[in-house]
GUTIKOL-639660 format. One record per residue (C-alpha): residue in three letters; x, y, z. Coordinates in pm, 1 decimal, m for minus. Layout:
N
+------+----------+----------+----------+
! vovo !       c1 !       c2 !       c3 !
+------+----------+----------+----------+
!  ala !        X !        Y !        Z !
...
+------+----------+----------+----------+
//
This chain:
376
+------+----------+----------+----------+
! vovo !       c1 !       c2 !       c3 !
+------+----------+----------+----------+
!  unk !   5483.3 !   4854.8 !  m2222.0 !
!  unk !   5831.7 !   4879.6 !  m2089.2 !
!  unk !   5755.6 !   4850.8 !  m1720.4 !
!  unk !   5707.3 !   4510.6 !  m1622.9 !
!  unk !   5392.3 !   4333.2 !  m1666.6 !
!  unk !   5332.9 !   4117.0 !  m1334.0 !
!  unk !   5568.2 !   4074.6 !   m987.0 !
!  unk !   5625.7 !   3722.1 !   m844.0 !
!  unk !   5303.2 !   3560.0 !   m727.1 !
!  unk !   5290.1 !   3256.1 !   m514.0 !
!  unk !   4894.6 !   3120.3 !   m513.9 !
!  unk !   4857.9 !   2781.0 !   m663.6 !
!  unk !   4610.7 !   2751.8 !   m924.7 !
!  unk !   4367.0 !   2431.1 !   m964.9 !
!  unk !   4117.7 !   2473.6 !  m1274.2 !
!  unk !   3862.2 !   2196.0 !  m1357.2 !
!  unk !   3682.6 !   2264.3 !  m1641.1 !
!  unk !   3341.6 !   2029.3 !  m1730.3 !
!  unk !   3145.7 !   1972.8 !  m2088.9 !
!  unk !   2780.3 !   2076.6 !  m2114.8 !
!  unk !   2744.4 !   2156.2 !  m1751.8 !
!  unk !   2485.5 !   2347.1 !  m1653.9 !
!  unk !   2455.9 !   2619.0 !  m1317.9 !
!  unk !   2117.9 !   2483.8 !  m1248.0 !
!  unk !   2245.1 !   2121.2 !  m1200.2 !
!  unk !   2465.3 !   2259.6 !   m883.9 !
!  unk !   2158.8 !   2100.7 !   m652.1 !
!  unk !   2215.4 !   1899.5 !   m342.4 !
!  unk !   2036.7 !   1630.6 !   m488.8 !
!  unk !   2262.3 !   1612.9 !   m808.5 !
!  unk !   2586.0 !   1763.4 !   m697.6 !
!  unk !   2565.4 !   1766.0 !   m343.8 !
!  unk !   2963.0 !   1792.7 !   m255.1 !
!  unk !   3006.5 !   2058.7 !   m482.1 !
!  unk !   2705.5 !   2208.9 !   m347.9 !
!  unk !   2906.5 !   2232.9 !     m9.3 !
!  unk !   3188.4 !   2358.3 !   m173.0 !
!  unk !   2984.9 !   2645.3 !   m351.0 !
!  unk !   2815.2 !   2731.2 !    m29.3 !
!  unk !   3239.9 !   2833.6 !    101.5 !
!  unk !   3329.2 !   3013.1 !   m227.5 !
!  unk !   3216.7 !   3298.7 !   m465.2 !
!  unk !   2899.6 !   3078.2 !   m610.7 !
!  unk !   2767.0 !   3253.1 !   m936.3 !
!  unk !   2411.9 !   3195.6 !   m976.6 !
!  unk !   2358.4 !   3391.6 !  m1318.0 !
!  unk !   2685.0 !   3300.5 !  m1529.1 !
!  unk !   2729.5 !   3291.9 !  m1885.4 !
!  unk !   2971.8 !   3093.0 !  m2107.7 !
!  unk !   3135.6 !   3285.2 !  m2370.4 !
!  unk !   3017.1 !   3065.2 !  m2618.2 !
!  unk !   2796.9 !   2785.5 !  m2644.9 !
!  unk !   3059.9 !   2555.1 !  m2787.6 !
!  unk !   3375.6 !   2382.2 !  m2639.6 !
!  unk !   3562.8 !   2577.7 !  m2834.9 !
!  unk !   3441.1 !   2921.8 !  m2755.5 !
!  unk !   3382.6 !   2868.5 !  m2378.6 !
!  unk !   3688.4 !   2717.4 !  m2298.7 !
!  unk !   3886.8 !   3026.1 !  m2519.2 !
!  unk !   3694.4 !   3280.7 !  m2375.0 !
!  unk !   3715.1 !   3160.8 !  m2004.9 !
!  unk !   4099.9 !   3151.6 !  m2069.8 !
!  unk !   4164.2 !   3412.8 !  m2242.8 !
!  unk !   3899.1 !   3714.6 !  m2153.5 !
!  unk !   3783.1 !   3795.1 !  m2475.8 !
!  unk !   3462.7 !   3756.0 !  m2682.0 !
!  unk !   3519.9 !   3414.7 !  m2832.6 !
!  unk !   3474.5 !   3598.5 !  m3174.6 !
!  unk !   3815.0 !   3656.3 !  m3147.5 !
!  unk !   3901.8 !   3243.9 !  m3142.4 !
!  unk !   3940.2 !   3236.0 !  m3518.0 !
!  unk !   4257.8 !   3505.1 !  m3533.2 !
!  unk !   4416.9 !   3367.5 !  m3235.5 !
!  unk !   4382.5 !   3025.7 !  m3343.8 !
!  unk !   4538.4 !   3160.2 !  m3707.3 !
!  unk !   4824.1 !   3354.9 !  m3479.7 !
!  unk !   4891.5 !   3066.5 !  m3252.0 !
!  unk !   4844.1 !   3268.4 !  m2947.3 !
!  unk !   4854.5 !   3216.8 !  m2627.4 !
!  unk !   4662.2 !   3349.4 !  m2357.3 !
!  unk !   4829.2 !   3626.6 !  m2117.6 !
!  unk !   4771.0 !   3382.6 !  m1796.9 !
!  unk !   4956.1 !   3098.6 !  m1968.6 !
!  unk !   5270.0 !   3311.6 !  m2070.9 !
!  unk !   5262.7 !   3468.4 !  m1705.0 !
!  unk !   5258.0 !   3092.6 !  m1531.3 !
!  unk !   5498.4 !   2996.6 !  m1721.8 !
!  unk !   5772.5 !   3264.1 !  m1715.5 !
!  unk !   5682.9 !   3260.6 !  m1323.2 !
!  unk !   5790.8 !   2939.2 !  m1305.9 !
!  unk !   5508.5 !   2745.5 !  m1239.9 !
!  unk !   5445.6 !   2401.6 !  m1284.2 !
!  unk !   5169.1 !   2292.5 !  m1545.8 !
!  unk !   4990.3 !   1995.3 !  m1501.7 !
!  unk !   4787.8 !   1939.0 !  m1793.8 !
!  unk !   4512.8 !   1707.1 !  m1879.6 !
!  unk !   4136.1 !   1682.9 !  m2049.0 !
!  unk !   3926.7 !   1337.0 !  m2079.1 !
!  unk !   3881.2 !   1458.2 !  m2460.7 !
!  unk !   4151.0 !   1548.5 !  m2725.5 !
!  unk !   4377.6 !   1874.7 !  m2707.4 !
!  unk !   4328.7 !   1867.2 !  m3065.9 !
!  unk !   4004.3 !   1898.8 !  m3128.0 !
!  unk !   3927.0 !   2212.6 !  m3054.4 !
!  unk !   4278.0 !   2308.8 !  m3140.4 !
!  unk !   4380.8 !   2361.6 !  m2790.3 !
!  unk !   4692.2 !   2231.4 !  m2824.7 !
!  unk !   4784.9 !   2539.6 !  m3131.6 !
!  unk !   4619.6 !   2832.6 !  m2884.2 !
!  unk !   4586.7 !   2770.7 !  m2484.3 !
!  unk !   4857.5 !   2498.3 !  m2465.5 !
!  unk !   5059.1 !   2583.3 !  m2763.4 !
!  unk !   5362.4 !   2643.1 !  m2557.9 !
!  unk !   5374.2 !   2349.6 !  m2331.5 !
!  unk !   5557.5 !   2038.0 !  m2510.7 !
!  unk !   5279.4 !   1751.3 !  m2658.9 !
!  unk !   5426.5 !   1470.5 !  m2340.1 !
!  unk !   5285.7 !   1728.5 !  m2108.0 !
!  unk !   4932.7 !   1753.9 !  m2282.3 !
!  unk !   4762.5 !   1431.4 !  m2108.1 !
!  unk !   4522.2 !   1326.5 !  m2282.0 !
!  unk !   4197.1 !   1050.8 !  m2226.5 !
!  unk !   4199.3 !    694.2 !  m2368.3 !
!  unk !   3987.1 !    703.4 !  m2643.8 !
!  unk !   3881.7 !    345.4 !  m2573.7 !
!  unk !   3717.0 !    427.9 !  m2244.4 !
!  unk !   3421.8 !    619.0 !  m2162.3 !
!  unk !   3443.8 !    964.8 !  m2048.2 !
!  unk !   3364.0 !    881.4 !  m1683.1 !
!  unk !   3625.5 !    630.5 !  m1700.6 !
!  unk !   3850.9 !    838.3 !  m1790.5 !
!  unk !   3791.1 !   1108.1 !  m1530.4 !
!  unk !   3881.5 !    916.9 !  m1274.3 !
!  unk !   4208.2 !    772.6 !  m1444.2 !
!  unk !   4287.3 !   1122.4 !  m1502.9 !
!  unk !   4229.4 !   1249.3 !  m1162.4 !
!  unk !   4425.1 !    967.4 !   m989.7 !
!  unk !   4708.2 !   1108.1 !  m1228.2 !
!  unk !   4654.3 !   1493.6 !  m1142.0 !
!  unk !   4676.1 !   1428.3 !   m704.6 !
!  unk !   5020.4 !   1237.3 !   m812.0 !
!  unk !   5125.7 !   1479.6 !   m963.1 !
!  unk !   5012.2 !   1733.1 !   m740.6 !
!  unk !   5220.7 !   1508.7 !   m454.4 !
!  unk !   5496.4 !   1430.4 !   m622.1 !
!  unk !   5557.4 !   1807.2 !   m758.6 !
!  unk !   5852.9 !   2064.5 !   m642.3 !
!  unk !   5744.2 !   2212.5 !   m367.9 !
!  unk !   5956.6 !   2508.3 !   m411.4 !
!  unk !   5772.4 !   2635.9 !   m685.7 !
!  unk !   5407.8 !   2683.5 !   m724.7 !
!  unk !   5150.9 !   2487.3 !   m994.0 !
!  unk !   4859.1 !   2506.7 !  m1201.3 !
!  unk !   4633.1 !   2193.8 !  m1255.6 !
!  unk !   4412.7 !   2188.8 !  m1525.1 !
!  unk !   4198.4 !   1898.7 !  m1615.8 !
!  unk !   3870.4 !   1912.1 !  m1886.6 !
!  unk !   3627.3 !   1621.4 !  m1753.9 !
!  unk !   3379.5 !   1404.9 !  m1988.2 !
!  unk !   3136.0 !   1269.9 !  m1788.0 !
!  unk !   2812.7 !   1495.5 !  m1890.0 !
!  unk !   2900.0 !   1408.3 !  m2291.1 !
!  unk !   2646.0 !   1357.1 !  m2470.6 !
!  unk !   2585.2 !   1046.9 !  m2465.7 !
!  unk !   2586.2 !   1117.4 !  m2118.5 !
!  unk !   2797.9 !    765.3 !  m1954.4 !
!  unk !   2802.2 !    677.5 !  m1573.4 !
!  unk !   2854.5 !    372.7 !  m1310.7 !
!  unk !   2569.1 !    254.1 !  m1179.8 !
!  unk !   2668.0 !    382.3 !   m836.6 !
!  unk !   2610.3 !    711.8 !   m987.3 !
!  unk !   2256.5 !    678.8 !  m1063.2 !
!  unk !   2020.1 !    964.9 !   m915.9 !
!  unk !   1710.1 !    970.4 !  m1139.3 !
!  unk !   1463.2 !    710.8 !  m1291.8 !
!  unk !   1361.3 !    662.1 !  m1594.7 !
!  unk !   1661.8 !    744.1 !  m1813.8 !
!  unk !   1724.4 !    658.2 !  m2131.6 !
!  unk !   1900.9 !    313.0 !  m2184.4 !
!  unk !   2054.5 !    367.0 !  m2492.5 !
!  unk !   2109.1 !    764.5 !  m2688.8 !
!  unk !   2012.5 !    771.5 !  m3100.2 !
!  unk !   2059.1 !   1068.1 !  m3228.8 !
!  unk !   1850.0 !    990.6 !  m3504.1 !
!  unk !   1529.1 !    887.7 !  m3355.2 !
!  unk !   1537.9 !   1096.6 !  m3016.3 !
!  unk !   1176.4 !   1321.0 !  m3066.7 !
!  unk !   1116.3 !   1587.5 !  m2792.3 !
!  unk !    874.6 !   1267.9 !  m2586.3 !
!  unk !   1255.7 !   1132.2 !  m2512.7 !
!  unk !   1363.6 !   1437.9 !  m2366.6 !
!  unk !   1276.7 !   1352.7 !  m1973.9 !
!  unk !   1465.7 !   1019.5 !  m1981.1 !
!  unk !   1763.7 !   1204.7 !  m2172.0 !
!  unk !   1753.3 !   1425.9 !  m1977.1 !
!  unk !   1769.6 !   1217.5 !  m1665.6 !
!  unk !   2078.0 !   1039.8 !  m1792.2 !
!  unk !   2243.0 !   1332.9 !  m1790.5 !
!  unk !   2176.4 !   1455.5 !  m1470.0 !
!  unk !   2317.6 !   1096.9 !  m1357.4 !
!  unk !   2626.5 !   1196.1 !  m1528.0 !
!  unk !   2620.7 !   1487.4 !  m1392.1 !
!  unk !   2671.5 !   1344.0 !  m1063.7 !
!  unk !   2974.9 !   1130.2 !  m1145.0 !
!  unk !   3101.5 !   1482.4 !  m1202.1 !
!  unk !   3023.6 !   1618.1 !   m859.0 !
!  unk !   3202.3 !   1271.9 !   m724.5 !
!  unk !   3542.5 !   1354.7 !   m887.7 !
!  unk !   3541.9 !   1710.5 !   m819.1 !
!  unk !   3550.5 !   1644.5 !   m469.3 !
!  unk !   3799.5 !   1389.1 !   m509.3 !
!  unk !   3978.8 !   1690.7 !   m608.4 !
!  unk !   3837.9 !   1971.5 !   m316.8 !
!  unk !   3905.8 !   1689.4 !    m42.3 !
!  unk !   4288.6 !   1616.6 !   m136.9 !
!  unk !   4387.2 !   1972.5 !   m143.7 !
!  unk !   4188.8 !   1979.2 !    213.3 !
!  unk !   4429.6 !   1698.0 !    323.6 !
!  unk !   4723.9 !   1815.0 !    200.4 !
!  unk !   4691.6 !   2167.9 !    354.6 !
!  unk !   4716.1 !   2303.1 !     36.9 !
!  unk !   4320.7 !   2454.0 !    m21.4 !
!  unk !   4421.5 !   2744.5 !    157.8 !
!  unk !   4714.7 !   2876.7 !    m79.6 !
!  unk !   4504.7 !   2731.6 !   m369.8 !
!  unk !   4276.7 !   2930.8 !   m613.2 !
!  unk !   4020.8 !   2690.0 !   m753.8 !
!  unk !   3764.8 !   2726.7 !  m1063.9 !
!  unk !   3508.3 !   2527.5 !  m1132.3 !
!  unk !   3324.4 !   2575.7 !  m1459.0 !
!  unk !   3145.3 !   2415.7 !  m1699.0 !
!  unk !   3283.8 !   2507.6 !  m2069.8 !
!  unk !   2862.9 !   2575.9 !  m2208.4 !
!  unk !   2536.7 !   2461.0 !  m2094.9 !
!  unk !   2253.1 !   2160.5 !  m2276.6 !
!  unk !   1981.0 !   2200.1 !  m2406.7 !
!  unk !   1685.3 !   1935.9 !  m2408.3 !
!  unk !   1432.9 !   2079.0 !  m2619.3 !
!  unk !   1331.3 !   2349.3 !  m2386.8 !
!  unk !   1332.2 !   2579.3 !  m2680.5 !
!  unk !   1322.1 !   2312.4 !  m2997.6 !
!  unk !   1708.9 !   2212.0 !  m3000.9 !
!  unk !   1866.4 !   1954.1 !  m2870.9 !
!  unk !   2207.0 !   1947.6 !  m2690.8 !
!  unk !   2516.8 !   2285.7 !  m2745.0 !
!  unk !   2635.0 !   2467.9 !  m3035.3 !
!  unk !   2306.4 !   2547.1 !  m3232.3 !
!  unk !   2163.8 !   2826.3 !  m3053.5 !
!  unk !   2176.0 !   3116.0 !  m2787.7 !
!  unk !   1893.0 !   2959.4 !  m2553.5 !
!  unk !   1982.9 !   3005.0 !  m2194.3 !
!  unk !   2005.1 !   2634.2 !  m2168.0 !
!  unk !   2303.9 !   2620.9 !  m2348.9 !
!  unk !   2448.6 !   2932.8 !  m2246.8 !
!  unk !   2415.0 !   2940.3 !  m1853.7 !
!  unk !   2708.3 !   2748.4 !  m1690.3 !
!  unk !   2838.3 !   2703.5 !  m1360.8 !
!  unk !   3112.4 !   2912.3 !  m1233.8 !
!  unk !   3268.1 !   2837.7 !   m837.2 !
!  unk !   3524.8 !   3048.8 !   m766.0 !
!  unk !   3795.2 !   2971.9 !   m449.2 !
!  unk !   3985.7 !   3262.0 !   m327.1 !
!  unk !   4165.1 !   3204.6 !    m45.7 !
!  unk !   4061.1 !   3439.1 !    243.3 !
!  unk !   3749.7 !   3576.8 !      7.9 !
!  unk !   3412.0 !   3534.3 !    232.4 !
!  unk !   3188.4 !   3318.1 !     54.4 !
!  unk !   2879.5 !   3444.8 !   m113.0 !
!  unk !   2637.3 !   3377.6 !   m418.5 !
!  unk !   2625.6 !   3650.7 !   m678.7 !
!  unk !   2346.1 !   3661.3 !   m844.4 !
!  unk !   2432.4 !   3934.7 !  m1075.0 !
!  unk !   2541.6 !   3890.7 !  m1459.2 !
!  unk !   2878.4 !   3755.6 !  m1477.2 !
!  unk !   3081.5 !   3593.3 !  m1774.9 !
!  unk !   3335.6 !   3340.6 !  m1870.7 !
!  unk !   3590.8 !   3664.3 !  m1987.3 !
!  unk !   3595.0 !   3802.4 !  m1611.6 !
!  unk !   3796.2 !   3515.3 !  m1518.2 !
!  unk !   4163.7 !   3652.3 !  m1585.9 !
!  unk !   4045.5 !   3959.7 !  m1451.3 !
!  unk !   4022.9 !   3779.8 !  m1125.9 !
!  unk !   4300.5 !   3532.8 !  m1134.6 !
!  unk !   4563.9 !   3776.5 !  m1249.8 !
!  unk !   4608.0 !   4004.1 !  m1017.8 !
!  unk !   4587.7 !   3785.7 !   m737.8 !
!  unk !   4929.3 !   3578.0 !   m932.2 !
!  unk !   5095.1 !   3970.8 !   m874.6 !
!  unk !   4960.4 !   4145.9 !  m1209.8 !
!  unk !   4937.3 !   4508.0 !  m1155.1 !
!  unk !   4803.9 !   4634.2 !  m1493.1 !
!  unk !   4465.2 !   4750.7 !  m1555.9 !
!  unk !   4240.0 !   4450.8 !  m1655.2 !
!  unk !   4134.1 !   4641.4 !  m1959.2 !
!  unk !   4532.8 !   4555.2 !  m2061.8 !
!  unk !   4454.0 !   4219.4 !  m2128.2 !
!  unk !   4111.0 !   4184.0 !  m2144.4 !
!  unk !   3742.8 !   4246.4 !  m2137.5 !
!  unk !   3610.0 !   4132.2 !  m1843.7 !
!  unk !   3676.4 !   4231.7 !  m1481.2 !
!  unk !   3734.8 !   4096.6 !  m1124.8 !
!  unk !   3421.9 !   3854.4 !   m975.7 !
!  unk !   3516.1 !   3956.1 !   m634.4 !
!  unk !   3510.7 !   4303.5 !   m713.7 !
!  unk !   3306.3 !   4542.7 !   m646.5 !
!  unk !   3189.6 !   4635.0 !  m1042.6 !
!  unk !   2906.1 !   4457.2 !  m1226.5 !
!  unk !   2799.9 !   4354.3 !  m1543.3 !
!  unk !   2466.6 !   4531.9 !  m1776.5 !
!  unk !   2531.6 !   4255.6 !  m2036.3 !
!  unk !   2675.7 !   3958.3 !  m2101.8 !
!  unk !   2859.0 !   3856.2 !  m2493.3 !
!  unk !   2814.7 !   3544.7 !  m2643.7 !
!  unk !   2990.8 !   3394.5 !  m2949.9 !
!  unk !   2923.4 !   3121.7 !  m3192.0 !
!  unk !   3126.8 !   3042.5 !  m3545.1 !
!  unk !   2921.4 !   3374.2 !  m3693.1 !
!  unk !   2735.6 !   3521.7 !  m3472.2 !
!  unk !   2760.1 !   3728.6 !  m3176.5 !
!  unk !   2449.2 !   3805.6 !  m2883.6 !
!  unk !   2462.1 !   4062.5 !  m2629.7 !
!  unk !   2244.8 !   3939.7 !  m2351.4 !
!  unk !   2134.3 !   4265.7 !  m2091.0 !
!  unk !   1869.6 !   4287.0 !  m1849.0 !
!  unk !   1621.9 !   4354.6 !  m2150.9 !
!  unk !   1704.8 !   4074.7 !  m2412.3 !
!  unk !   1900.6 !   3941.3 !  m2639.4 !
!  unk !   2013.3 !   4079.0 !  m3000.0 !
!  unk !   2201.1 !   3827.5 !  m3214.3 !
!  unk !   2426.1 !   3958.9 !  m3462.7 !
!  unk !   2538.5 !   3748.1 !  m3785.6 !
!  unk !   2976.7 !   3870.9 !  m3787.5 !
!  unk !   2976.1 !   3806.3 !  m4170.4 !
!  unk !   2874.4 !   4099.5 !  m4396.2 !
!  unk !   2692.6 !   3887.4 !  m4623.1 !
!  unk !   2462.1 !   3795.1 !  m4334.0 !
!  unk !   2440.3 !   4145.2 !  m4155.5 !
!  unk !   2079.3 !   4232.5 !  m4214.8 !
!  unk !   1965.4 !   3898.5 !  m4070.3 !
!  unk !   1979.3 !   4029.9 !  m3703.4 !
!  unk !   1702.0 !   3949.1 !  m3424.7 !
!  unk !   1632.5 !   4028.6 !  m3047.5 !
!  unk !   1483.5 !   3810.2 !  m2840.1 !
!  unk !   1362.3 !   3824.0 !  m2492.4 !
!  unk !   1591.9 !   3701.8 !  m2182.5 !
!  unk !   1322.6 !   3370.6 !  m2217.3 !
!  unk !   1408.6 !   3356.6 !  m2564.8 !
!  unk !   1088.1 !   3431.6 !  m2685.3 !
!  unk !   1080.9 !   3660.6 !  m3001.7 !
!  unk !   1090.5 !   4027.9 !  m2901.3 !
!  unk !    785.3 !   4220.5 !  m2915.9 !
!  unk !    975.1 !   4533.2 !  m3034.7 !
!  unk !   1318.3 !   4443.5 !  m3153.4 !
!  unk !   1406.0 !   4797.5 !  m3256.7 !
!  unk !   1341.6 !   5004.6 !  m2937.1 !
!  unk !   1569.8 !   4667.6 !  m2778.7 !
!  unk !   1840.7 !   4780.8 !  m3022.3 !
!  unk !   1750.4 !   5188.7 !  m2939.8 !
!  unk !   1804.9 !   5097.4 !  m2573.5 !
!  unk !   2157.3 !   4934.3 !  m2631.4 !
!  unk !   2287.6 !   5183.0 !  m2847.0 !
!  unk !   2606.1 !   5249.1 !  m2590.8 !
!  unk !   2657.5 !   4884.0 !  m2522.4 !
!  unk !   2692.9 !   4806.3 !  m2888.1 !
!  unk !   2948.6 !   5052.8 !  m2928.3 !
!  unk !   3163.2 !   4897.3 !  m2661.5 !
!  unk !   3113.3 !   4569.4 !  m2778.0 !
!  unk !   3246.1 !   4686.3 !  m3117.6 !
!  unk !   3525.5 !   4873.8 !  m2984.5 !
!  unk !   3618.5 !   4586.6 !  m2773.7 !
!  unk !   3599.3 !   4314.6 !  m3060.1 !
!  unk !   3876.9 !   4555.2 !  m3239.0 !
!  unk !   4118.9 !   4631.8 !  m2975.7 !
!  unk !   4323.8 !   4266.0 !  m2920.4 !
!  unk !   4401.8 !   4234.4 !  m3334.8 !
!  unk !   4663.6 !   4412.4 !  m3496.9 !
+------+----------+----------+----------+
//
């Protein structure tokens, strides 16, 4: 495209991205400062990850695109569209997580431009908690020390709701909990006091995101600021049979929070479908991007006026479309492509798959057209 792709924007960015963290823990009891936050921004009450891995969530909320497409980028080394535009903008990237940049291979896709020094990474001796607020001390210096003639981005990945789900004491919201996490003897009976522990962690998390949301309040910068909030997947604690991400569709680990800042947006909840992959669509063209979002990718603006009728999900193989009628899950390998099912929204089997897969005969087609259009 020979005209250019984006003018000079000037909104700072802050992005704080959280493991396993679920929508439904945004509660006053658990999260009550980010609860107040929400309650002044675009608060999405029915969100979906793009993935219910690290790895997929965190790709697809960066990039806009069904994670499904994490394996060619990763073999490409490409970087997302916001990344190249913050950086040839001129923006300065502050850059941290509380887990490895390695592993997922962040550092060869999202961050595979930005020099290894400036990928910050936690101590490996500490506990996650620990190292969120290490890490956060290190992102407000930066934040005060930066130029301010040009605008940044601040991106940090926090650890606190883990598995095994660490906290101080001070933290502490919910008794019993579960003193110590085997992985090998937990049986659904532990799942309450699991459970519990990780809605205590969960709160640490609230108490360094508004370590965040109250500096940018102090230093007058919240109101030329765009802020995310989003957990990369959601937990599971038996609800359906499985315990913790990464093993199955189940809105437990799917459903994440999303709390979007736009400066001079009115607040509102949204209870509508909404997905990681309409993130760019909304950050974009507020940084001066005038394409259309379907450019770049496959999602489109929160704040805008269209909706969702389904949701896409990815794991290593398999792909579900979640609409207001179910779920079909779809094994991406041609070996496995007979071994398809539908569920209901519950996740309870489907009590007629085929009249599900009848129904979403037009969505299917987009969702294959749209898993073909970013590869060469």
């Amino acid at each position: 495209n020979p005209r250019p792709f984006y003018r000079d924007g000037s909104s700072n960015v802050v992005w704080l991205a959280a493991e396993s963290w679920r929508g439904d823990t945004v509660t006053p009891e658990i999260m009550p400062d980010t609860v107040a936050f929400a309650q002044r921004s675009l608060w999405f009450k029915n969100h979906y990850s793009g993935g219910n891995s690290t790895t997929m969530g965190v790709f697809s909320m960066f990039y806009g695109l069904y994670a499904s497409y994490w394996f060619p980028f990763l073999s490409a080394e490409r970087s997302p569209v916001l990344i190249d535009l913050l950086q040839a903008q001129g923006y300065q990237l502050f850059v941290s997580t509380s887990a490895k940049f390695t592993f997922p291979e962040f550092d060869k896709t999202i961050w595979r431009n930005l020099p290894a020094s400036e990928l910050i990474e936690g101590d490996p001796e500490l506990m996650g908690w620990q190292n969120d607020r290490q890490l956060v001390d290190r992102l407000l210096r930066r934040i005060d020390e930066r130029d301010t003639r040009h605008p940044f981005f601040a991106f940090h990945f926090f650890e606190s709701p883990h598995s095994r789900y660490h906290f101080p004491d001070e933290c502490i919201i919910r008794r019993p909990y579960c003193e110590v996490v085997n992985y090998a003897l937990l049986t659904r009976a532990d799942m309450p006091e699991v459970e519990n522990r990780y809605f205590n962690s969960v709160r640490h998390l609230d108490t360094q995101i508004a370590r965040v949301i109250h500096h940018l309040e102090e230093t007058g910068l919240l109101d030329s600021t765009i802020v995310v909030l989003a957990g990369d997947h959601g937990e599971e604690f038996m609800e359906k049979g499985r315990y913790g991400h990464h093993s199955a569709f189940s809105e437990k680990q799917t459903r994440a929070a999303l709390i979007v800042w736009l400066p001079g947006e009115p607040p509102r909840e949204i209870e509508e479908l909404s997905s990681h992959s309409d993130l760019p669509a909304t950050i974009l063209p507020r940084l001066g991007v005038t394409n259309d979002a379907a450019d770049y990718t496959v999602g489109h603006d929160l704040a805008g006026p269209q909706r969702r009728d389904f949701v896409v999900i990815a794991d290593w193989d398999r792909l579900c479309i979640r609409d207001d009628a179910g779920k079909g899950i779809f094994p991406l390998t041609e070996r496995e492509s007979f071994n398809w099912k539908v569920t209901t929204i519950d996740d309870a089997p489907s009590p007629d798959p085929d009249a599900w897969v009848s129904g979403a005969g037009a969505i299917l087609g987009e969702v294959v057209r749209d898993q073909r259009r970013f590869t060469k």
